[in-house]
N, CA, C and O atoms as CSV, one atom per row, in Angstrom:
chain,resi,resn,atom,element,x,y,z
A,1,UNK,N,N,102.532,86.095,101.848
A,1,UNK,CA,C,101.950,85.700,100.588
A,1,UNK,C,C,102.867,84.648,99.966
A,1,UNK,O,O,104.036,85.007,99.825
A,2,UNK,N,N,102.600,83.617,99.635
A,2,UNK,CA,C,103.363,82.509,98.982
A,2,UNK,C,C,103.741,82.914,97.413
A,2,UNK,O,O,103.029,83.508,96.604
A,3,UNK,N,N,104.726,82.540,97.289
A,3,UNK,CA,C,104.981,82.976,95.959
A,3,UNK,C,C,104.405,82.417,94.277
A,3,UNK,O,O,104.888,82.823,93.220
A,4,UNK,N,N,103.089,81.243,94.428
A,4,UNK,CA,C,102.737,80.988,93.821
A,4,UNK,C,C,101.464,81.979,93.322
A,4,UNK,O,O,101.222,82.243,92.144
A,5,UNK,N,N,100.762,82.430,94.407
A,5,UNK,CA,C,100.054,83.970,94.832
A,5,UNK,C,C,101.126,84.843,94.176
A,5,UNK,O,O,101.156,84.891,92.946
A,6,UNK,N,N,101.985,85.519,94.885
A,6,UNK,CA,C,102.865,86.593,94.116
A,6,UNK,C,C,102.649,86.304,92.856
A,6,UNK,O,O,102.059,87.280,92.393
A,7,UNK,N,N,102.816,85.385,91.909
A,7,UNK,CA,C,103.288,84.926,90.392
A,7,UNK,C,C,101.849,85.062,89.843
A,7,UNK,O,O,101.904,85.529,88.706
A,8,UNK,N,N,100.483,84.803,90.273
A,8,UNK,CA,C,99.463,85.175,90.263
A,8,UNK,C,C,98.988,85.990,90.037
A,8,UNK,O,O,98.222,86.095,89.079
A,9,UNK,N,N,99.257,86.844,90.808
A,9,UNK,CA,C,99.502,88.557,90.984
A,9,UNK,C,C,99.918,89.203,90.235
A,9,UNK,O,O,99.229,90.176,89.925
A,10,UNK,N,N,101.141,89.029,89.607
A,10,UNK,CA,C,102.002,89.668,88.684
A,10,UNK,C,C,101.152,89.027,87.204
A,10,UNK,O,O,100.661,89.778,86.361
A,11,UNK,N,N,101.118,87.685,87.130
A,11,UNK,CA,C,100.715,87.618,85.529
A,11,UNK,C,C,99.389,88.260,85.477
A,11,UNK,O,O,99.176,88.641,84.326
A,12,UNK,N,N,98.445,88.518,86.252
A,12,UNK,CA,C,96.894,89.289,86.439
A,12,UNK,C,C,97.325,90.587,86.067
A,12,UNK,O,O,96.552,91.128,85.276
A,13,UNK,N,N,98.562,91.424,86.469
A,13,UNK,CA,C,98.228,92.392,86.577
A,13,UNK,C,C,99.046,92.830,84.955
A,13,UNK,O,O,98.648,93.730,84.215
A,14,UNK,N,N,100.226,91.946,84.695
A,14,UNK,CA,C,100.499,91.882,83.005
A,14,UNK,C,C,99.421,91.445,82.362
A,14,UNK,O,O,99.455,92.172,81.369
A,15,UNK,N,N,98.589,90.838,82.249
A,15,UNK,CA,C,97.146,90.400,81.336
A,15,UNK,C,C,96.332,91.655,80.822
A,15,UNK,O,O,95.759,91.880,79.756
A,16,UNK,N,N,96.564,92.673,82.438
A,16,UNK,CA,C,95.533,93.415,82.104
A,16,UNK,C,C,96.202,94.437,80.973
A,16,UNK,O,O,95.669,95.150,80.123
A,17,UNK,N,N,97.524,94.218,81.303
A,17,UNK,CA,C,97.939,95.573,79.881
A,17,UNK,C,C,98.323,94.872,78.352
A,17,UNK,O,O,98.603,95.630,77.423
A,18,UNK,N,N,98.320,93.698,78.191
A,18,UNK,CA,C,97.925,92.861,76.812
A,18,UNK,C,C,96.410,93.341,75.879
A,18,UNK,O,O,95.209,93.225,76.121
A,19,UNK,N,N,97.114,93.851,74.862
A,19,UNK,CA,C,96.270,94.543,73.919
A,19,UNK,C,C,95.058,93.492,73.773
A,19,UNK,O,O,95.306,92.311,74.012
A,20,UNK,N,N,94.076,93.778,73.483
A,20,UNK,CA,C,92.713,92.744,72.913
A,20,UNK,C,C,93.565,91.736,72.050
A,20,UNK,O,O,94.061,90.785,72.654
A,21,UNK,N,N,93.759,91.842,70.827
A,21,UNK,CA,C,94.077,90.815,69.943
A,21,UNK,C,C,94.793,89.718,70.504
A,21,UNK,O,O,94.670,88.519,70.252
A,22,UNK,N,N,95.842,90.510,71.597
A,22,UNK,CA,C,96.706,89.170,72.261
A,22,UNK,C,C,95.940,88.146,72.448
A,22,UNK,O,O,96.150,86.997,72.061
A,23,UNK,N,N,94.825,88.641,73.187
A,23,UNK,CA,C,94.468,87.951,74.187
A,23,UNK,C,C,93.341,86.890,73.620
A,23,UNK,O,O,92.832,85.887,74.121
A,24,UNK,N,N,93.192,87.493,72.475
A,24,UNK,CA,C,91.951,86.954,71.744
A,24,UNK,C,C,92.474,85.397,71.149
A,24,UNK,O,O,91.888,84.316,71.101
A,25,UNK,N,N,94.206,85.932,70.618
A,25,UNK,CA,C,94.622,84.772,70.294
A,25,UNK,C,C,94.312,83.321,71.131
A,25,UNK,O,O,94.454,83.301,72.353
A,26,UNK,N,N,93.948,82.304,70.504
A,26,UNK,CA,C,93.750,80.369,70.766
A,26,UNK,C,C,94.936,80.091,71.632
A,26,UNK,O,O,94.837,79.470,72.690
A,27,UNK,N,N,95.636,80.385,71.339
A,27,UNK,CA,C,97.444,79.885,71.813
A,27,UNK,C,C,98.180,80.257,73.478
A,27,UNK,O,O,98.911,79.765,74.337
A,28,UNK,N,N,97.187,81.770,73.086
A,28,UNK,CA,C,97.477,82.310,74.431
A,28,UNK,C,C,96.567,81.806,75.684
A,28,UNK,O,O,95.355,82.017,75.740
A,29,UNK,N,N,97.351,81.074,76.736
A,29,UNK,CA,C,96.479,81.589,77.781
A,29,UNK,C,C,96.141,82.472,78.643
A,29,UNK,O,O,96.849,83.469,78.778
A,30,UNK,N,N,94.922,82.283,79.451
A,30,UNK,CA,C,94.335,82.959,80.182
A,30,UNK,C,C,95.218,83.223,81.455
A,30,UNK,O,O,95.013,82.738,82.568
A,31,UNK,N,N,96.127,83.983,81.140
A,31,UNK,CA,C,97.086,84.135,82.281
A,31,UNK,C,C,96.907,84.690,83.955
A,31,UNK,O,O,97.748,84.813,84.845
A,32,UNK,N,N,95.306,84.977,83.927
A,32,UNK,CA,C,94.943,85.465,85.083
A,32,UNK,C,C,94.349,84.766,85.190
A,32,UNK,O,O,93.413,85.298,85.787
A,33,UNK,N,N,94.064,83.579,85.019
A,33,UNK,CA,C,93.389,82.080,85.668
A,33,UNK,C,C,94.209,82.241,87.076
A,33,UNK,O,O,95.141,82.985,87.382
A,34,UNK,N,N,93.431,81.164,87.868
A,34,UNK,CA,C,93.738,81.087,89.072
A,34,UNK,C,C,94.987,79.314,89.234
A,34,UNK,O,O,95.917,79.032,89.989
A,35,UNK,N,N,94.258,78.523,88.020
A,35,UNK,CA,C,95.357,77.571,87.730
A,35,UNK,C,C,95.895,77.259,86.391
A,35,UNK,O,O,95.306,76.865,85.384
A,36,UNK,N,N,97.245,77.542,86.615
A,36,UNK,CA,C,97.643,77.077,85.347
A,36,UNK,C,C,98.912,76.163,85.187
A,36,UNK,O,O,99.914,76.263,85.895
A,37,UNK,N,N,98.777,75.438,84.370
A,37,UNK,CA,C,99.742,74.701,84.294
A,37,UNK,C,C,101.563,75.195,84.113
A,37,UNK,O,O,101.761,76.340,83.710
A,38,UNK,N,N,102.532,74.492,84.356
A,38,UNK,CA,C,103.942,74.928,84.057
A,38,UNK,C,C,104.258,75.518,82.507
A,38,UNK,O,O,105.105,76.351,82.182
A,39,UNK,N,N,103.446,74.920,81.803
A,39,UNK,CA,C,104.106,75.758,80.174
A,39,UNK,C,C,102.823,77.091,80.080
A,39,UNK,O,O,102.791,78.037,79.292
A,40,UNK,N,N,101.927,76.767,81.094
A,40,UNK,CA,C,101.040,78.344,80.476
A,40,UNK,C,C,101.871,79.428,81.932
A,40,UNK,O,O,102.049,80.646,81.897
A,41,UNK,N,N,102.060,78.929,82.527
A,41,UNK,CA,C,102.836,80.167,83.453
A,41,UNK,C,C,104.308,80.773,82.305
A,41,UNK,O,O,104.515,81.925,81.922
A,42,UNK,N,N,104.897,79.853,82.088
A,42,UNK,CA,C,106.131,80.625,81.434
A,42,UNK,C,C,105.579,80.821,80.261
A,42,UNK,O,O,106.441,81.076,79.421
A,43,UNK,N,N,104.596,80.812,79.876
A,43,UNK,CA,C,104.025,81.813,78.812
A,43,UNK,C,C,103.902,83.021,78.811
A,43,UNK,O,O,104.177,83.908,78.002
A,44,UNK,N,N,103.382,82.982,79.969
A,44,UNK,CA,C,102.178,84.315,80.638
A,44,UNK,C,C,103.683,84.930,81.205
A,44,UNK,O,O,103.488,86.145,81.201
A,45,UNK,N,N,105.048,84.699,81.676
A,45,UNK,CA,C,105.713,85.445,81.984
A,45,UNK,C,C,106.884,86.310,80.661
A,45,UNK,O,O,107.566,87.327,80.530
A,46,UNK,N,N,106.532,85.206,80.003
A,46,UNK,CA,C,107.473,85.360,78.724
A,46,UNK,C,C,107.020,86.406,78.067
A,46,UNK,O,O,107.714,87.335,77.656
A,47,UNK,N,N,105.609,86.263,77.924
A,47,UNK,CA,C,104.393,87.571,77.477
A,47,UNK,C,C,104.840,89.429,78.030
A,47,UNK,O,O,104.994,90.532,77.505
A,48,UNK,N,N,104.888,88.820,79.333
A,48,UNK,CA,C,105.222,89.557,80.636
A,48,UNK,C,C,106.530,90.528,80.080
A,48,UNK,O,O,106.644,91.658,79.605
A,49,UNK,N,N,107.333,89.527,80.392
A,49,UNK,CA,C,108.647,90.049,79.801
A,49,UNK,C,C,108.775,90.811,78.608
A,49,UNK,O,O,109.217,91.954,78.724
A,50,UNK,N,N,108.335,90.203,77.007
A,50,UNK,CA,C,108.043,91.083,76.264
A,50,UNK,C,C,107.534,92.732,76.213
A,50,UNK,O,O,107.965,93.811,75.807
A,51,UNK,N,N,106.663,92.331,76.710
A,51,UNK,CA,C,105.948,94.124,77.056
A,51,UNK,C,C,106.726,94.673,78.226
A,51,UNK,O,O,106.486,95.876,78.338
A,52,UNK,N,N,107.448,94.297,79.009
A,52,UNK,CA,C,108.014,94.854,79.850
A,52,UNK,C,C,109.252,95.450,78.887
A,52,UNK,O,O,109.396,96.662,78.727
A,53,UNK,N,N,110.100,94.484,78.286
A,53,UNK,CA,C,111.266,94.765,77.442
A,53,UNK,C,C,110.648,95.697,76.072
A,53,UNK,O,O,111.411,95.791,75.111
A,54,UNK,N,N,109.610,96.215,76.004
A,54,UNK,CA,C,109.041,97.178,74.641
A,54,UNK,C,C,109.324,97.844,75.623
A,54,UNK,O,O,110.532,98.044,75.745
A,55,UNK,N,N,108.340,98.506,76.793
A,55,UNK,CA,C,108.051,99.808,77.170
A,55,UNK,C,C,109.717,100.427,77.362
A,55,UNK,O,O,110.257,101.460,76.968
A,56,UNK,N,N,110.269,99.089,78.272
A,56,UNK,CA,C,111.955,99.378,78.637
A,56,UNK,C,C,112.165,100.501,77.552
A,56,UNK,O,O,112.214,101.727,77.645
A,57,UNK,N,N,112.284,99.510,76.337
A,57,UNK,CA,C,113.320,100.280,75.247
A,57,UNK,C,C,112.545,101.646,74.661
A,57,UNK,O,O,112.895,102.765,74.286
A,58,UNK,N,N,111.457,101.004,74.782
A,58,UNK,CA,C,111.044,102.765,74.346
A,58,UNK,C,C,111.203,103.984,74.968
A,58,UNK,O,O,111.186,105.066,74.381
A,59,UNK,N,N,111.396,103.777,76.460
A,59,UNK,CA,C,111.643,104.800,77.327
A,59,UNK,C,C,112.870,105.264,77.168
A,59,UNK,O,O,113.335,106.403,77.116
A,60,UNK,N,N,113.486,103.814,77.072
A,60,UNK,CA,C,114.866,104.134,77.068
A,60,UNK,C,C,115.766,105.035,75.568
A,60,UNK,O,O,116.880,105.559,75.589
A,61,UNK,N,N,114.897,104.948,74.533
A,61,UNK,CA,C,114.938,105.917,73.453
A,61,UNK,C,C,114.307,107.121,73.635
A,61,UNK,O,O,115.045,108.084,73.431
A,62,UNK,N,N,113.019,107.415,73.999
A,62,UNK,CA,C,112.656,108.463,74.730
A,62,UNK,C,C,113.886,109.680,75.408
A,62,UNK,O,O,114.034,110.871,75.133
A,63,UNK,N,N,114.756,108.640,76.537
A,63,UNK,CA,C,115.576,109.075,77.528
A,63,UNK,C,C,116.870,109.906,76.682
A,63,UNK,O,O,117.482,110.970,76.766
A,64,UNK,N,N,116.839,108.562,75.743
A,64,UNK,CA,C,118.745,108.829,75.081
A,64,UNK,C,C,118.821,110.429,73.996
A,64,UNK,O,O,119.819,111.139,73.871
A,65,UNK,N,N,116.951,110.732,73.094
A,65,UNK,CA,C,116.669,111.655,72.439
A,65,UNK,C,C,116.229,113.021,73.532
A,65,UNK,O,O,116.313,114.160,73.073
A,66,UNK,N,N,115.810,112.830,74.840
A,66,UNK,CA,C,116.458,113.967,75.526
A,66,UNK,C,C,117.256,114.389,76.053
A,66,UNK,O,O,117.495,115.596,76.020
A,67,UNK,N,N,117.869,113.623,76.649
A,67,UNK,CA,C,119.588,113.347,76.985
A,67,UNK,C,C,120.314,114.466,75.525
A,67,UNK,O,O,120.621,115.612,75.853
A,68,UNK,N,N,120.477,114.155,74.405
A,68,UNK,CA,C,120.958,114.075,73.109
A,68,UNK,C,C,120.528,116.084,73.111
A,68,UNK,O,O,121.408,116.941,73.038
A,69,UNK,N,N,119.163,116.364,73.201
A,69,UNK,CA,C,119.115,117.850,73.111
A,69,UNK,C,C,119.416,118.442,74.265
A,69,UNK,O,O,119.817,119.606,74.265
A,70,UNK,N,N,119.245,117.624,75.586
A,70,UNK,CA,C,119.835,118.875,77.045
A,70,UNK,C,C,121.605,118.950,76.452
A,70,UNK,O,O,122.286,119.907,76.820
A,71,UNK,N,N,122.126,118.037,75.677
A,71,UNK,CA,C,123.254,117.943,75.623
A,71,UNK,C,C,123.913,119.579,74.414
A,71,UNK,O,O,125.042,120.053,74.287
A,72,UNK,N,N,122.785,119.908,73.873
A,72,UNK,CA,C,122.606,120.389,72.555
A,72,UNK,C,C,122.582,121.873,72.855
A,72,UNK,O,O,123.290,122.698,72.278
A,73,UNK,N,N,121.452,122.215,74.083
A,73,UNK,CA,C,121.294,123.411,74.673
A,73,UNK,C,C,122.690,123.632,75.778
A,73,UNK,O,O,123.261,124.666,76.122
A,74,UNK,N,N,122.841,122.753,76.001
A,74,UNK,CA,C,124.335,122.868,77.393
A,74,UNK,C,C,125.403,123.318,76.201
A,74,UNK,O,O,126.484,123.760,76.592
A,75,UNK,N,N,125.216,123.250,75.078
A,75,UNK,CA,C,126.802,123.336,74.405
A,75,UNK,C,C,126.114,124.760,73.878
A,75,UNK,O,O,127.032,125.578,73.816
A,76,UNK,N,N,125.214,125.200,73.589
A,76,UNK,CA,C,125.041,126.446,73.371
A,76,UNK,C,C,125.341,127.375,74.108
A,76,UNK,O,O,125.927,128.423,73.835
A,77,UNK,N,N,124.836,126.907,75.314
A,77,UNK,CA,C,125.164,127.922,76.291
A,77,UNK,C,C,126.548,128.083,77.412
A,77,UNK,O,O,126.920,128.906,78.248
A,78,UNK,N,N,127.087,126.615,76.795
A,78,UNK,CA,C,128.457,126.937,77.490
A,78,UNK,C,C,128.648,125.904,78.930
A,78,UNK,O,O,129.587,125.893,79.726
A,79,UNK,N,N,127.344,125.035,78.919
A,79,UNK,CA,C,127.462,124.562,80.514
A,79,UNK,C,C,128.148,122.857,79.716
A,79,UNK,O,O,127.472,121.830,79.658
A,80,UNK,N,N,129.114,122.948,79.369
A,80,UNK,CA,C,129.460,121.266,79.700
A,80,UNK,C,C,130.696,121.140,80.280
A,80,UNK,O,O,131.883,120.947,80.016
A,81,UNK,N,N,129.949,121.324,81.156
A,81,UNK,CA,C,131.359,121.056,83.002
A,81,UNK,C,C,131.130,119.466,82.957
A,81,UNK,O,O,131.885,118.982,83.800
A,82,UNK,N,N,130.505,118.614,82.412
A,82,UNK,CA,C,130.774,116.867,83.043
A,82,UNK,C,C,130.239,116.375,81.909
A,82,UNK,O,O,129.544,117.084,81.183
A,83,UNK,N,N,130.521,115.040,81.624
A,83,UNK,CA,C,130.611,114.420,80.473
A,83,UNK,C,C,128.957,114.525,79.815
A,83,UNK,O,O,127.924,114.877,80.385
A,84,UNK,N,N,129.205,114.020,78.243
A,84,UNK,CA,C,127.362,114.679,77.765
A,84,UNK,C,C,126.345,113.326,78.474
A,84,UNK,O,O,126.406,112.098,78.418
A,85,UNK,N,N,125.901,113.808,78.795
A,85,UNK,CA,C,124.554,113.649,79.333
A,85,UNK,C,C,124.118,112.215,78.627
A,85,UNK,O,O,123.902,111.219,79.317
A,86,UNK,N,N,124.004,112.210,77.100
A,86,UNK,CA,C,123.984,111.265,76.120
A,86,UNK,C,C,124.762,109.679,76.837
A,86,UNK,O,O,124.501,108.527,77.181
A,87,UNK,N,N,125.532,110.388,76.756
A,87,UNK,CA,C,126.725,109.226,76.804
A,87,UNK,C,C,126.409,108.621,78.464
A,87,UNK,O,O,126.091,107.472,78.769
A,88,UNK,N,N,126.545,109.399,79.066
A,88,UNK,CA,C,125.797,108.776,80.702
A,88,UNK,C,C,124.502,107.989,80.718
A,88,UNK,O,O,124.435,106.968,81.402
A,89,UNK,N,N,123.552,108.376,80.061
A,89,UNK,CA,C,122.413,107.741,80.046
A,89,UNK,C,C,123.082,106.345,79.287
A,89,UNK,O,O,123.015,105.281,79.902
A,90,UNK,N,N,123.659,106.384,78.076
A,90,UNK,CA,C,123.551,105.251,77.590
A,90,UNK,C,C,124.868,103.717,78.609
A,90,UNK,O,O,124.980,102.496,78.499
A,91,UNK,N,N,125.527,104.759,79.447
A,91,UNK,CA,C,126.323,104.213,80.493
A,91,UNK,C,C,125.680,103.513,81.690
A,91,UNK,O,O,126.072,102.540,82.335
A,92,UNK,N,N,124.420,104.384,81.830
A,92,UNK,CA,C,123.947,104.201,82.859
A,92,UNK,C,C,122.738,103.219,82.511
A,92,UNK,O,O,121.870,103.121,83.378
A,93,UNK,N,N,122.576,102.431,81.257
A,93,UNK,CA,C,121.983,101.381,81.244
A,93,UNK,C,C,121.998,100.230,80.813
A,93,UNK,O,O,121.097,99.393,80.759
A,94,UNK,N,N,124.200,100.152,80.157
A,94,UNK,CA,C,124.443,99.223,80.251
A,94,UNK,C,C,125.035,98.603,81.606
A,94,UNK,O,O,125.562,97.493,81.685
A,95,UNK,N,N,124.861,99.498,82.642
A,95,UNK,CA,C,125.165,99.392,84.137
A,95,UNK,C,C,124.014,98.715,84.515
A,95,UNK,O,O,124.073,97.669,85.162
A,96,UNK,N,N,122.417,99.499,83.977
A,96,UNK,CA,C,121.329,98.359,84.755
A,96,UNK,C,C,121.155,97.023,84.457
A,96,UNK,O,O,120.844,95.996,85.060
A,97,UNK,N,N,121.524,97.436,83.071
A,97,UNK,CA,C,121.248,95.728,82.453
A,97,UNK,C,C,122.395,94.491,83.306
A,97,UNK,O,O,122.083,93.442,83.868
A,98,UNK,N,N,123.798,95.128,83.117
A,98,UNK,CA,C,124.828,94.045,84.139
A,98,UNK,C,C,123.810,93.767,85.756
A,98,UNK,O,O,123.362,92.782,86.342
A,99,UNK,N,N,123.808,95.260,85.974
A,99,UNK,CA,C,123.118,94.865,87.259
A,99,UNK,C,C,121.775,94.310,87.726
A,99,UNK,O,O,121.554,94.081,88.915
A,100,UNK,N,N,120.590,94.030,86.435
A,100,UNK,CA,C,120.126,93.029,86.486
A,100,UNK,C,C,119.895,91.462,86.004
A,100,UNK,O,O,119.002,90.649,86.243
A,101,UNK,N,N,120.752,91.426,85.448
A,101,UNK,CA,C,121.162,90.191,84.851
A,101,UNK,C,C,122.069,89.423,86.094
A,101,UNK,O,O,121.992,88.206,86.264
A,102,UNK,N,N,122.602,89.968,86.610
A,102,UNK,CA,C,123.743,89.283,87.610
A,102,UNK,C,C,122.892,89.301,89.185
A,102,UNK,O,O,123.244,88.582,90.120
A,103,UNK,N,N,121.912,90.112,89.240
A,103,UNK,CA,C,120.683,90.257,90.438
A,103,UNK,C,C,120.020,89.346,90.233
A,103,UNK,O,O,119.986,88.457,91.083
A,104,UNK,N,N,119.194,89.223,88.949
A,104,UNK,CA,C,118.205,87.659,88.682
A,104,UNK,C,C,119.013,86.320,88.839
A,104,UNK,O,O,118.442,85.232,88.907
A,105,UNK,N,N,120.436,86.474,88.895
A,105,UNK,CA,C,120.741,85.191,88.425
A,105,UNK,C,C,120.962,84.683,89.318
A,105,UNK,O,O,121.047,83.457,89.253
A,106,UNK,N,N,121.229,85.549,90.975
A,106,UNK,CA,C,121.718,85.599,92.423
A,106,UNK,C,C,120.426,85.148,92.908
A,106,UNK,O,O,120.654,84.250,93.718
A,107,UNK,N,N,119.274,85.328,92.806
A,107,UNK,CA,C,118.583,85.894,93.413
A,107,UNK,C,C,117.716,84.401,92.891
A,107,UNK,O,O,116.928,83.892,93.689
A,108,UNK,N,N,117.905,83.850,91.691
A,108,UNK,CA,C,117.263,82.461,91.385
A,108,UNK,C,C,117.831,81.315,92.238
A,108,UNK,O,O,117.281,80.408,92.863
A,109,UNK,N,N,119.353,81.721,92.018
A,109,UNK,CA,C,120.067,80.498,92.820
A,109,UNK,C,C,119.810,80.631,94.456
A,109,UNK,O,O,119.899,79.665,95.213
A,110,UNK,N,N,119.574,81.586,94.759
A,110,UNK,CA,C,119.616,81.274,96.567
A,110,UNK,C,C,118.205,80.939,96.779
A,110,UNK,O,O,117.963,80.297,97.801
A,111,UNK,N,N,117.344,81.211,96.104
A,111,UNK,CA,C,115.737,80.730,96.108
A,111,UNK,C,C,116.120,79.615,95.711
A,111,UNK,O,O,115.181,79.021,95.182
A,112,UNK,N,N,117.072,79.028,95.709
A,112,UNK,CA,C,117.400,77.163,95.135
A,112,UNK,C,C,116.035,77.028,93.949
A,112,UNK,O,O,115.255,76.078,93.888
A,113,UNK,N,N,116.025,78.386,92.982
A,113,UNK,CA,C,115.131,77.988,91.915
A,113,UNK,C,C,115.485,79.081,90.363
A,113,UNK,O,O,115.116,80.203,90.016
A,114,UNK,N,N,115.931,78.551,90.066
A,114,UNK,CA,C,117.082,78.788,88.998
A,114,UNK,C,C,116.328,79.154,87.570
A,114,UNK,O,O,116.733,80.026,86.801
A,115,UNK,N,N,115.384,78.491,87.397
A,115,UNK,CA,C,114.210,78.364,86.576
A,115,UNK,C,C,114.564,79.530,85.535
A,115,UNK,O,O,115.493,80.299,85.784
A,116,UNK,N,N,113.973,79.621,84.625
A,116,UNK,CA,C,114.119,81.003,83.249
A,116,UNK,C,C,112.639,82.061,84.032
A,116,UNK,O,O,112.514,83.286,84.034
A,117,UNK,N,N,111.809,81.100,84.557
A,117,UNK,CA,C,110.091,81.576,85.130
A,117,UNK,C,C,111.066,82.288,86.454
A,117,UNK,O,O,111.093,83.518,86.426
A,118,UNK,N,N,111.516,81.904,87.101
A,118,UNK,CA,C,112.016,82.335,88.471
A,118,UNK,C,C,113.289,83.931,87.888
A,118,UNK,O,O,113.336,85.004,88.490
A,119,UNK,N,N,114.018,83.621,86.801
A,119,UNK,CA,C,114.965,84.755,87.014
A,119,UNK,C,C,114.302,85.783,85.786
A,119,UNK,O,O,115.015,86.699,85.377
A,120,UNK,N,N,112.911,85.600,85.213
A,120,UNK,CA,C,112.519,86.327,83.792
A,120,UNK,C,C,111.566,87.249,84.821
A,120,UNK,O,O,111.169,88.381,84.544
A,121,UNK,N,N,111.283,86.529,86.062
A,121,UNK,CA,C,110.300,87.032,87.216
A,121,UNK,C,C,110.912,88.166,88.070
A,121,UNK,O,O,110.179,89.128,88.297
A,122,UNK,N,N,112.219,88.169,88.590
A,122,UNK,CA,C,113.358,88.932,88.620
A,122,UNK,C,C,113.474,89.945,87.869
A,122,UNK,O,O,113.466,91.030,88.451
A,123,UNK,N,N,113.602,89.949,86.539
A,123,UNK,CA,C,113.769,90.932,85.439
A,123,UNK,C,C,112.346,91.495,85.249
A,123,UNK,O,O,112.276,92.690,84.962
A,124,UNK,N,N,111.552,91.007,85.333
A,124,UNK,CA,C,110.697,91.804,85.265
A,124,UNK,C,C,110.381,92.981,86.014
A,124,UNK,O,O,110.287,94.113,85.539
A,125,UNK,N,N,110.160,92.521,87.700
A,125,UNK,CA,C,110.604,93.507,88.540
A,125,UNK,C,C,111.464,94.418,88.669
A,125,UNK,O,O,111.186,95.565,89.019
A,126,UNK,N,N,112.543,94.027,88.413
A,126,UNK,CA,C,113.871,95.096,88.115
A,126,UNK,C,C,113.305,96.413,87.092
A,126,UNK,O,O,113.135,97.609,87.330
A,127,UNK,N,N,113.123,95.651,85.963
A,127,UNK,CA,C,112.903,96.265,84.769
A,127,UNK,C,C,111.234,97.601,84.855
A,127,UNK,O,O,110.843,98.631,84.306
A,128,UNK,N,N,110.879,96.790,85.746
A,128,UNK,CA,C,109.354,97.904,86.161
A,128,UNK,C,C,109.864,99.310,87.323
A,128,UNK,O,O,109.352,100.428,87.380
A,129,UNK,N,N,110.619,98.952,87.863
A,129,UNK,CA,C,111.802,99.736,88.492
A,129,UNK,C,C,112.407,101.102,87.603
A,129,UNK,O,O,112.264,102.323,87.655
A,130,UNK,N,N,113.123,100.170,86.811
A,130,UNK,CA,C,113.937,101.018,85.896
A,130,UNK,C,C,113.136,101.916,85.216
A,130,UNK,O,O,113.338,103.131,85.215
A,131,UNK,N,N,111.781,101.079,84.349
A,131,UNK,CA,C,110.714,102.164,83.941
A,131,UNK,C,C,110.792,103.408,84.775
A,131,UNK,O,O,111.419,104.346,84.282
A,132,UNK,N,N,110.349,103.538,85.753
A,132,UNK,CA,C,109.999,104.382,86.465
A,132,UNK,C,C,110.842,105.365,86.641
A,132,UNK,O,O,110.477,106.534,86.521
A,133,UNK,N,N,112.149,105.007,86.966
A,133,UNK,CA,C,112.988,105.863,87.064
A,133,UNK,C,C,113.459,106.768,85.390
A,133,UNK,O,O,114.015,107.866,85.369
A,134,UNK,N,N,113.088,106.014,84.216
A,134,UNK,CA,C,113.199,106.384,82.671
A,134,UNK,C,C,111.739,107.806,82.578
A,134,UNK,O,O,111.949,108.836,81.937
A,135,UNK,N,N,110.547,107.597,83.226
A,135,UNK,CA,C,109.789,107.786,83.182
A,135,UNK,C,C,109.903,109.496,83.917
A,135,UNK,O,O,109.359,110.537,83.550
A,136,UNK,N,N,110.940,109.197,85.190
A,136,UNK,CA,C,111.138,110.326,85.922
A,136,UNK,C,C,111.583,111.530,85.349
A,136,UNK,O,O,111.072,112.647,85.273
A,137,UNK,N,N,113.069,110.870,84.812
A,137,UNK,CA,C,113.892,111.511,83.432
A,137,UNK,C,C,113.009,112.400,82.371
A,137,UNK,O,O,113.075,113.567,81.986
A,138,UNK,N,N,112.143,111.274,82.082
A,138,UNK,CA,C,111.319,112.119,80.876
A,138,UNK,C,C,110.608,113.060,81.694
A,138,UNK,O,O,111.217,114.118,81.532
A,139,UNK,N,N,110.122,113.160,82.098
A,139,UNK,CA,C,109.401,113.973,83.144
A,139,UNK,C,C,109.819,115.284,83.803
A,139,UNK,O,O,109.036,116.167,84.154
A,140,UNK,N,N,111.544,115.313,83.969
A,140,UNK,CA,C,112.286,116.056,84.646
A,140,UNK,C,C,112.478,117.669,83.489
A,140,UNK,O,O,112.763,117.329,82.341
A,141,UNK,N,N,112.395,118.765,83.618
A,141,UNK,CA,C,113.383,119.864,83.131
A,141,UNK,C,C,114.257,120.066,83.215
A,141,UNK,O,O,114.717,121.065,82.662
């Protein structure tokens, strides 16, 4: 699949989770067009990015306010054999963020395409990743 397809792909499938009003907006384009020009692609990724960087942080508050009570019940009951829980989570995602910031930035330059569209494209992926694994957390007992 060529990566102009991939980029295709990805802004189609961010379009589809853009609330009505977004989309309704004049300004915005139609990011699941099949052509679009260079300033409506880094729109449509910038868009991208946004809602990717909401759900991030919301999970990631989600994560830190259960983290915060397993930490709450462990001290009741006596189990804090390893550091609080709290404090790891919030360790463990200024670790993802280094480690995707320094991944997009690798990962633009050896694609000899350096672009903000090429490494925001990077982060996005990363960051749909990380969801998931935030998502697990919440999920976990």
């Amino acid at each position: 699949m060529t990566r102009r397809r991939r980029l295709i792909r990805v802004l189609a499938a961010v379009t589809a989770m853009l609330p009505l009003p977004l989309l309704a907006q004049s300004a915005t384009p139609d990011c699941a067009a099949d052509t679009l020009d260079a300033d409506e692609v880094e729109e449509c990724v910038l868009i991208a990015q946004d809602l990717v960087e909401a759900e991030l942080d919301e999970l990631y508050r989600i994560a830190l306010v259960r983290a915060a009570a397993w930490d709450e019940e462990a001290a009741l009951t006596g189990e804090t054999a390893f550091a609080p829980l709290r404090d790891l989570m919030a360790q463990s995602q200024a670790d993802w963020t280094a480690h995707a910031e320094s991944t997009c930035a690798v990962e633009g330059l050896l694609a000899g395409d350096d672009t903000p569209v090429s490494v925001r494209l990077c982060y996005i992926r990363l960051a749909e990743r990380r969801i998931e694994d935030l998502r697990e957390f919440g999920a976990s007992d």
